[in-house]
KOLDO-569048 format. One line per 5 residues: for each residue y, z, x of C-alpha. Coordinates in pm, whole numbers, plus 50000, padded with zeros to 5 digits. Example, Ala and Ser with C-alpha at 12.3 -4.5 7.8 and 13.67 -1.06 7.14 Angstrom:
// KOLDO-569048
49550:50780:51230 | 49894:50714:51367
// end
This chain:
// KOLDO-569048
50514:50248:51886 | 50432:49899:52000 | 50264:49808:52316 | 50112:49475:52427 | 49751:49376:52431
49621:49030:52454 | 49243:48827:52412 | 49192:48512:52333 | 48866:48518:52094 | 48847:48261:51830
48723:48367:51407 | 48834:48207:51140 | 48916:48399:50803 | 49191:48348:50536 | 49326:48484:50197
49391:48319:49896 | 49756:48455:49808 | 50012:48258:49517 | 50311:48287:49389 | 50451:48650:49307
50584:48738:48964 | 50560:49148:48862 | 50243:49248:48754 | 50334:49494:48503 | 49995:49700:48602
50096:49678:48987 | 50425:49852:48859 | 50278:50132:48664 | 50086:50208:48967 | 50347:50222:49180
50604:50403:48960 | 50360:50701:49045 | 50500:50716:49377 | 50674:51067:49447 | 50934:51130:49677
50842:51491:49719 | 50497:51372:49756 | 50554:51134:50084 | 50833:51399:50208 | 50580:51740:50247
50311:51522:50429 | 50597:51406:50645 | 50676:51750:50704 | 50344:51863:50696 | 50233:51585:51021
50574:51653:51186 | 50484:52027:51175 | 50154:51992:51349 | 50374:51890:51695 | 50280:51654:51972
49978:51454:51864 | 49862:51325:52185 | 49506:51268:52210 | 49287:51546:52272 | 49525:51852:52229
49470:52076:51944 | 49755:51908:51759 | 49570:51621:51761 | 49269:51738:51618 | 49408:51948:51378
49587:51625:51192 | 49278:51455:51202 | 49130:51723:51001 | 49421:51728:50809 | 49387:51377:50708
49061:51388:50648 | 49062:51655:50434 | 49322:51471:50215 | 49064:51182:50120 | 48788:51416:50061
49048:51591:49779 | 49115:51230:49636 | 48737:51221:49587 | 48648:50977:49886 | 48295:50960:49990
48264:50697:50270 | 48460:50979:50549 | 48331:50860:50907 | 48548:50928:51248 | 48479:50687:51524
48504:50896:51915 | 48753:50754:52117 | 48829:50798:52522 | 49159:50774:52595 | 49191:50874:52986
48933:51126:52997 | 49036:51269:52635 | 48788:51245:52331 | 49014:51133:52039 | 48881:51046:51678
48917:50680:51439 | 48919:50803:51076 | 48766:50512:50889 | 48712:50551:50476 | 48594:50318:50288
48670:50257:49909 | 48411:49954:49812 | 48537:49693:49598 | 48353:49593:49238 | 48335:49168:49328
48311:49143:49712 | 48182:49469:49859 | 48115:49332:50172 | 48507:49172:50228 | 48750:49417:50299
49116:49447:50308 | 49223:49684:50610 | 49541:49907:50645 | 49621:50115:50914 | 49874:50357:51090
49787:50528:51404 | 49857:50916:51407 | 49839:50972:51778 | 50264:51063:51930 | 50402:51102:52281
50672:51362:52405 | 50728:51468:52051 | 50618:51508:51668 | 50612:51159:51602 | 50820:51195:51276
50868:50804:51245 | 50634:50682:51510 | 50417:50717:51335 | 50416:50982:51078 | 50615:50709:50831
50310:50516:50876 | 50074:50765:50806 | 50228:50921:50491 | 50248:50576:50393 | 49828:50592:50406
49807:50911:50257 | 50017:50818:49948 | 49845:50505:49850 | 49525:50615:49915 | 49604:50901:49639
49731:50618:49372 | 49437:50360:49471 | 49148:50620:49441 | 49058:50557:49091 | 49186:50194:49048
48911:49925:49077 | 48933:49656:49365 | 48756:49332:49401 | 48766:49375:49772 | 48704:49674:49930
48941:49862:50138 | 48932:50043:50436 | 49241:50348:50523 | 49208:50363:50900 | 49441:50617:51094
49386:50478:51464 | 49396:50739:51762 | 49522:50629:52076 | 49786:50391:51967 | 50015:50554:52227
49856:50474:52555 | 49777:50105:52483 | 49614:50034:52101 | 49259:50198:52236 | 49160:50331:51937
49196:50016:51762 | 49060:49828:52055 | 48736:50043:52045 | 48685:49947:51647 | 48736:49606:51687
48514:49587:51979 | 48264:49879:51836 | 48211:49801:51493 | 48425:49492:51353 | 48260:49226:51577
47916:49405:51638 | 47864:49425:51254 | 48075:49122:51189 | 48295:49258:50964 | 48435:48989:50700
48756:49119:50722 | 49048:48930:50481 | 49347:49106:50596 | 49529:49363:50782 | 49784:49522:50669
49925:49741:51020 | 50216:50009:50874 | 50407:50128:51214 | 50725:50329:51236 | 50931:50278:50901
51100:50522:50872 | 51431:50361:50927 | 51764:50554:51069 | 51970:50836:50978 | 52332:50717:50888
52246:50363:50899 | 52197:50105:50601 | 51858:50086:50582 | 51838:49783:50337 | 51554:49552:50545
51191:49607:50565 | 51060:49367:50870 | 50687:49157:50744 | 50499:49039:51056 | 50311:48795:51128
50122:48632:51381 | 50272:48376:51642 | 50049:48445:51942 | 49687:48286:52062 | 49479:48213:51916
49600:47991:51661 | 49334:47997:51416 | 49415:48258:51201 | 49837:48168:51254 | 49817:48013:50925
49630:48258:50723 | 49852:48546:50839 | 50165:48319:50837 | 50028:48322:50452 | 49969:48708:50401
50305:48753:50534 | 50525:48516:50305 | 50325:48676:49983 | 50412:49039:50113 | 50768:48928:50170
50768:48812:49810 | 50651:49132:49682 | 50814:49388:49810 | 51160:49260:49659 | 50936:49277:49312
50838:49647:49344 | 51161:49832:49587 | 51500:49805:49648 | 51403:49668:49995 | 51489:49316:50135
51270:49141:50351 | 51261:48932:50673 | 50980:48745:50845 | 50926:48831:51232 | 50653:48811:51474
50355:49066:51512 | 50361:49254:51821 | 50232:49530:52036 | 50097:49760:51796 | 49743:49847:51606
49668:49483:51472 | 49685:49294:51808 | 49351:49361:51861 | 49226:49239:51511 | 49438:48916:51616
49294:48833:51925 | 48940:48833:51791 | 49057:48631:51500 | 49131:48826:51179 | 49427:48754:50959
49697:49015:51059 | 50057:49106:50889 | 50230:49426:50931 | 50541:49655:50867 | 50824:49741:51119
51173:49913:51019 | 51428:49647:51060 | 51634:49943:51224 | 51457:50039:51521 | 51489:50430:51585
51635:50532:51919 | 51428:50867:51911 | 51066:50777:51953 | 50864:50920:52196 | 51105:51201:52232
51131:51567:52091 | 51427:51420:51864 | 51196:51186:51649 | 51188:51454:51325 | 51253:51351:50970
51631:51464:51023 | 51654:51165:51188 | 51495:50955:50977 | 51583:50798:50593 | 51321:50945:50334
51512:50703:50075 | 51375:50398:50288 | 51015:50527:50368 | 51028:50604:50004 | 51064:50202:49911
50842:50089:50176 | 50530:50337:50070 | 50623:50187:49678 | 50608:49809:49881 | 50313:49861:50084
50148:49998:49756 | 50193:49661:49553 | 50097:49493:49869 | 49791:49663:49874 | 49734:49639:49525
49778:49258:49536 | 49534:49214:49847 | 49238:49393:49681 | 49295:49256:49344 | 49332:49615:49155
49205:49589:48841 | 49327:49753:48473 | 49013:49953:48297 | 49087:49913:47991 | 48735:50058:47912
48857:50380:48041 | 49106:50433:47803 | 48976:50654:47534 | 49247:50869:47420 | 49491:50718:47067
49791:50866:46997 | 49750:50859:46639 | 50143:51022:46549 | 50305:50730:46719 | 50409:50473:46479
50543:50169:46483 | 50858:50007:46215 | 50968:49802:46047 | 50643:49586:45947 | 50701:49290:45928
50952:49303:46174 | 51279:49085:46227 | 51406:49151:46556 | 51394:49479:46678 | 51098:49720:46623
51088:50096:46664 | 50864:50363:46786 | 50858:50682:46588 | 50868:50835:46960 | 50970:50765:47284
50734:50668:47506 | 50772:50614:47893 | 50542:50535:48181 | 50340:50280:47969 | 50272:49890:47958
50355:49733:47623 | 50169:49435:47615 | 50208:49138:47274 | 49938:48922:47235 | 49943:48583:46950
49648:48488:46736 | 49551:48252:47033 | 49498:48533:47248 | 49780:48477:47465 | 50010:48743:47644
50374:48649:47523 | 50519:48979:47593 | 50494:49198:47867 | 50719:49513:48039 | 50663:49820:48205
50848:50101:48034 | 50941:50329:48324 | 51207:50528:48124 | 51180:50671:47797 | 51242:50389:47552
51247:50392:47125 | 51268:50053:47057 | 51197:49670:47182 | 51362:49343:47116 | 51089:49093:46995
51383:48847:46869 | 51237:48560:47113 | 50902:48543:46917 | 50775:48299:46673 | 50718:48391:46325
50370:48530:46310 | 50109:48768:46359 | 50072:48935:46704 | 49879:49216:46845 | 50059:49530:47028
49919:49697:47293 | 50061:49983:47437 | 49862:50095:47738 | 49930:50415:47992 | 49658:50623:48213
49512:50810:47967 | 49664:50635:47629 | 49563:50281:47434 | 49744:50243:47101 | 49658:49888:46912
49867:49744:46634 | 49910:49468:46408 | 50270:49353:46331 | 50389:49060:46157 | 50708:48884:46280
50898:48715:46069
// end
């Protein structure tokens, strides 16, 4: 839930964000997003009860969370203590360091902390949301490094995320490109749930307007790419990266376009939220991330040829065959220039592909899953 906290602290950061076409790696990636996956954590937080700091609730999803990254293989595990009105609360703050700029990192966050009731939407959405990326992101190189912080404290007036910024962003002068807040999205039971709501900032200090005025259009552009979602553009408010803001960092967020009626009340349960629409915004919020870091394909990690799979006719006309079907994979064409002239995701199972649009001659196939790399010569003619 969102509550209002203002400084006015001037630093000066930005992002360099383009243009958005689908990345055809970004898509594999997020195609590995499972329903059932986001929907038993959701179940899983909401069964732990009211979160509020300090009860045994409370600590026992912390745990919970952290014992999630420590499964996915996560090393850098640390908890920040937090007082929230005489109640010891925790930060968790892990860090996956990026290959190019280990020292710049991309922040996303969800506070875990509820009030009055299980916190299904507010914010459970947000930190399934975490949870599920961190799982697909584990093993995928970054330039930048990322940090997955689930803030305590949220509730009674953004402390926990107060206390980092104030703690161990500015003290060790974090060089923080972007953050990426993910609060209640869980959307409404019954109701279309078609809009996913990017934030930015509009408040003082203006420095960093621009830069997350930037973050915010690219994410808006992306998330149409990757989901089923439409976006709109609204201002950043009251929740987890107001405190990042006032000190200066680039800030954009998520917010459900339809507001839930139930939070902080017994009634805010995943019965009366849409799992369809958390669904599409963990898939958007992955490509997001993805795009922020600059994820990288390891190629060099692909040892595995399947050496039945053939493909016909060569030379080939217009359409050429696979002796199999093959799904979840990236079928890349490359000319004798070196050039990438064809490029698609193959999410479905799929036996053949229409190379009628290429020039007449020789190309190199790639066809290129997690564990898979298959290399061809084929002559079009």
């Amino acid at each position: 839930m969102k509550y209002i906290l203002l400084q006015l602290t001037i630093f000066i950061t930005s992002i360099s964000v383009n243009a958005q076409t689908l990345n055809p790696f970004y898509q594999s990636v997020v195609a590995q997003v499972k329903f059932d996956s986001v929907q038993q954590k959701l179940q899983k937080f909401q069964d732990f009860g009211i979160k509020t700091v300090g009860s045994p609730a409370h600590n026992n999803a912390f745990d919970w969370l952290k014992s999630y990254y420590k499964n996915y293989g996560y090393t850098t595990i640390e908890q920040q203590s937090v007082n929230v009105s005489g109640n010891i609360g925790y930060n968790l703050i892990v860090t996956k360091i990026g290959k190019k700029y280990p020292d710049e990192f991309i922040i996303i966050d969800g506070h875990y902390d509820t009030l009055n009731g299980p916190g299904a939407n507010d914010n459970g959405s947000g930190t399934v949301t975490l949870l599920e990326i961190a799982r697909l992101i584990a093993n995928i190189e970054t330039d930048y490094s990322i940090k997955f912080i689930h803030f305590t404290g949220e509730e009674r007036g953004l402390i926990g995320s107060q206390e980092y910024v104030n703690k161990i962003a500015v003290p060790n002068n974090l060089k923080i490109k972007a953050v990426l807040n993910i609060d209640e999205v869980g959307g409404v039971k019954n109701k279309a749930n078609t809009t996913i709501v990017c934030e930015q900032d509009e408040s003082n200090p203006i420095s960093n307007n621009a830069a997350s005025s930037e973050l915010t259009a690219t994410m808006a552009n992306i998330l149409p790419l990757y989901t089923s979602l439409k976006t709109e553009i609204s201002n950043a408010y009251s929740s987890d990266y107001m405190p990042f803001q006032a000190v200066g960092y680039p800030i954009t967020g998520l917010f459900e376009k339809n507001e839930t009626p139930y939070a902080h009340t017994i009634n805010d349960v995943i019965d009366n939220l849409d799992l369809n629409y958390l669904f599409e915004v963990v898939k958007g919020s992955l490509a997001t991330l993805l795009h922020f870091s600059e994820a990288k394909q390891q190629l060099n990690t692909v040892d595995i040829k399947n050496e039945t799979l053939k493909l016909y006719p060569n030379p080939v006309k217009d359409m050429v065959y696979f002796s199999e079907p093959i799904t979840n994979t990236t079928i890349e064409i490359i000319n004798q220039n070196g050039q990438i002239v064809f490029s698609e995701y193959l999410s479905t199972p799929t036996s053949q592909i229409n190379l009628k649009q290429l020039q007449k001659g020789l190309y190199h196939v790639i066809l290129k899953s997690n564990t898979i790399q298959n290399q061809y010569k084929i002559i079009k003619k």
